[in-house]
ZADO-1210 file (C-alpha; in nm, 4 decimals, padded with zeros to 6 digits):
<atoms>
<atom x="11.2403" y="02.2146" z="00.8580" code="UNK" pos="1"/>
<atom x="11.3037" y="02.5164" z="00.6353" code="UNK" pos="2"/>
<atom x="10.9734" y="02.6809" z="00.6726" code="UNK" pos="3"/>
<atom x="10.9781" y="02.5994" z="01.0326" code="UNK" pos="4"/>
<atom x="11.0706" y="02.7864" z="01.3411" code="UNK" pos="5"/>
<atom x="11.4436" y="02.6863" z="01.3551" code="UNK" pos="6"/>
<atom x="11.4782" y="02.7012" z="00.9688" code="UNK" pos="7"/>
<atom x="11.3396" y="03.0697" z="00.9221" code="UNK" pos="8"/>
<atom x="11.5884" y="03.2498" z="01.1000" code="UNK" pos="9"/>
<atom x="11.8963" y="03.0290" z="00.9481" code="UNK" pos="10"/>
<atom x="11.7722" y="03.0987" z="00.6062" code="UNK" pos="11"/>
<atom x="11.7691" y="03.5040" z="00.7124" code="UNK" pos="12"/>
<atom x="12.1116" y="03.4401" z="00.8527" code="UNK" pos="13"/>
<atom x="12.2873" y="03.2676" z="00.6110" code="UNK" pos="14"/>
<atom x="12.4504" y="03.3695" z="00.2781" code="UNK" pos="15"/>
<atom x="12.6380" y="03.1071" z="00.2148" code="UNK" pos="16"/>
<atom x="12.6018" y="02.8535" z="-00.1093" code="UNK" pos="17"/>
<atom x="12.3185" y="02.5947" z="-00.1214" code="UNK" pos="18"/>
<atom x="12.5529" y="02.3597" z="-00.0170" code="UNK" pos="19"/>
<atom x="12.6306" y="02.5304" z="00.2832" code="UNK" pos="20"/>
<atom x="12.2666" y="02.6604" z="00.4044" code="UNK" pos="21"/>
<atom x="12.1849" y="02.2266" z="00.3474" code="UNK" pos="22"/>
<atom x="12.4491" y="02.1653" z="00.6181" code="UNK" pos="23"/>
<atom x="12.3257" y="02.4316" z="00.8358" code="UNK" pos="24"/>
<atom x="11.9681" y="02.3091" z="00.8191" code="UNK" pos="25"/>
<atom x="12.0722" y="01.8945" z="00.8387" code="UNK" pos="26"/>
<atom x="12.2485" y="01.9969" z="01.1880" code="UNK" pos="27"/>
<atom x="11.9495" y="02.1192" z="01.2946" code="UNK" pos="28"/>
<atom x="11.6972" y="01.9194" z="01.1857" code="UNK" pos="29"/>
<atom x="11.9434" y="01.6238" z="01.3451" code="UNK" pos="30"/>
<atom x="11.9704" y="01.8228" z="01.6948" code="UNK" pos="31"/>
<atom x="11.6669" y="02.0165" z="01.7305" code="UNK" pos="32"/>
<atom x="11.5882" y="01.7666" z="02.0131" code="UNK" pos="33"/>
<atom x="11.8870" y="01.8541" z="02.2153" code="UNK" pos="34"/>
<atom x="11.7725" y="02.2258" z="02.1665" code="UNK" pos="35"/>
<atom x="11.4858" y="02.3197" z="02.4116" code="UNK" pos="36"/>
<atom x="11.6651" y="02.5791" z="02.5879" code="UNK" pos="37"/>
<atom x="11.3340" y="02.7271" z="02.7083" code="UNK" pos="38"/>
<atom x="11.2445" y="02.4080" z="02.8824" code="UNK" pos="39"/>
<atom x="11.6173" y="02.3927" z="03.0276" code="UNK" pos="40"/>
<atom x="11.5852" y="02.7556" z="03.1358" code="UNK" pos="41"/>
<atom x="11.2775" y="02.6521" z="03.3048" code="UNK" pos="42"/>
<atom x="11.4223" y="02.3659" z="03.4720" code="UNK" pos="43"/>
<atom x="11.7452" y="02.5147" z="03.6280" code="UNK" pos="44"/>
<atom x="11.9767" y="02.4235" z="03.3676" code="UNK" pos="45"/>
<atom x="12.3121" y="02.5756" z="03.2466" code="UNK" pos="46"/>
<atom x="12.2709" y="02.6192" z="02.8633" code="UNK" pos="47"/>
<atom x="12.6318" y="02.8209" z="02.8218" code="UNK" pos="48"/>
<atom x="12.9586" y="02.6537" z="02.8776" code="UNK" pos="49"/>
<atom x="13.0807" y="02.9453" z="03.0829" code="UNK" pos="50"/>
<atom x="13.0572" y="02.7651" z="03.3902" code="UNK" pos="51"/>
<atom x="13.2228" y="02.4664" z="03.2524" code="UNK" pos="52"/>
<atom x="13.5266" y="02.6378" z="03.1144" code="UNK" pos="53"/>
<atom x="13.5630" y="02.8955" z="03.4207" code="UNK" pos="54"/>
<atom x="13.5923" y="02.6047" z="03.6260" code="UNK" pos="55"/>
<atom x="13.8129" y="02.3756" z="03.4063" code="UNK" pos="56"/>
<atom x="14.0096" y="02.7022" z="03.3925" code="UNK" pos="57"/>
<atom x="14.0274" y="02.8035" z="03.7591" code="UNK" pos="58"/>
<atom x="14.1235" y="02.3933" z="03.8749" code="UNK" pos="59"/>
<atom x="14.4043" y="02.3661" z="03.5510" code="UNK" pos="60"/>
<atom x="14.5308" y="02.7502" z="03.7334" code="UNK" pos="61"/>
<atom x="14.5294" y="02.6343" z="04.0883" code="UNK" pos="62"/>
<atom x="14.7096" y="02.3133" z="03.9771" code="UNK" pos="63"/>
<atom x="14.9845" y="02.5265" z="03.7981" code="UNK" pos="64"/>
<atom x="14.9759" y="02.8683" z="03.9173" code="UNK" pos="65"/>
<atom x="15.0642" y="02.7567" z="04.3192" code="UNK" pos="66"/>
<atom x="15.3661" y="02.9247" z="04.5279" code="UNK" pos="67"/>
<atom x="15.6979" y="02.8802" z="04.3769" code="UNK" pos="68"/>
<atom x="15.5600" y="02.6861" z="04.0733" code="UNK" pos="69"/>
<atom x="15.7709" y="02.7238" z="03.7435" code="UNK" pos="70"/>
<atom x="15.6466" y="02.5122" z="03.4929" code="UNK" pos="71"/>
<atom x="15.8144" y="02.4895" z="03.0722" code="UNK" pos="72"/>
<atom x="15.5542" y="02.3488" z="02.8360" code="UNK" pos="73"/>
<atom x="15.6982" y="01.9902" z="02.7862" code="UNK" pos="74"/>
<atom x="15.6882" y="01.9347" z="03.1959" code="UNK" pos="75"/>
<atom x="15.3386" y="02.0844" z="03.1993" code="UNK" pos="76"/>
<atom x="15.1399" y="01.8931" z="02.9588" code="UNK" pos="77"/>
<atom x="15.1680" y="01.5338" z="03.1683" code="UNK" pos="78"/>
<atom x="14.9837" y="01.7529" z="03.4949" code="UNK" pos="79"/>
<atom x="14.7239" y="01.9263" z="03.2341" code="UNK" pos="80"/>
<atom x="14.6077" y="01.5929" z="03.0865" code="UNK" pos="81"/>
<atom x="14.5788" y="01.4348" z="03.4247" code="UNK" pos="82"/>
<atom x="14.3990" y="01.7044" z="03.6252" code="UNK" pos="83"/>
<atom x="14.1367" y="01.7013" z="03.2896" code="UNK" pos="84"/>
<atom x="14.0557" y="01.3397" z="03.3381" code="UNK" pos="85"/>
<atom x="14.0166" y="01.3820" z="03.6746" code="UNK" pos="86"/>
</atoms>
């Protein structure tokens, strides 16, 4: 994978130890399947998690940010957990 087209640019990036660019390069080689973002792109799919967290982050607000809400941090983890399993 080193010579190839997702190894080239990691070895330009990197300047970390061997040890380090190995890692680098054995997540990749063990994921480059889950990495055609050109055929996602072509397909309609999201490739960021932008939408993801600005809606996890806009239904966790409307859950806790309504009218006359006060909330301390031990009452407002049980409502946090539920509204992300949910």
């Amino acid at each position: 994978m080193s010579a190839g087209p997702v190894g080239r640019p990691i070895i330009r990036w990197t300047s970390g130890s061997g040890w380090q660019l190995a890692s680098i390069l054995h997540y990749f080689e063990q994921n480059a399947h889950r990495m055609r973002y050109g055929t996602y792109r072509r397909r309609g799919y999201f490739i960021g998690s932008g939408a993801i967290e600005s809606a996890g982050k806009q239904t966790a607000a409307a859950r806790i940010k309504g009218p006359g809400m006060r909330w301390n941090v031990a009452d407002l983890n049980a409502p946090l957990v539920l509204r992300c399993v949910f």
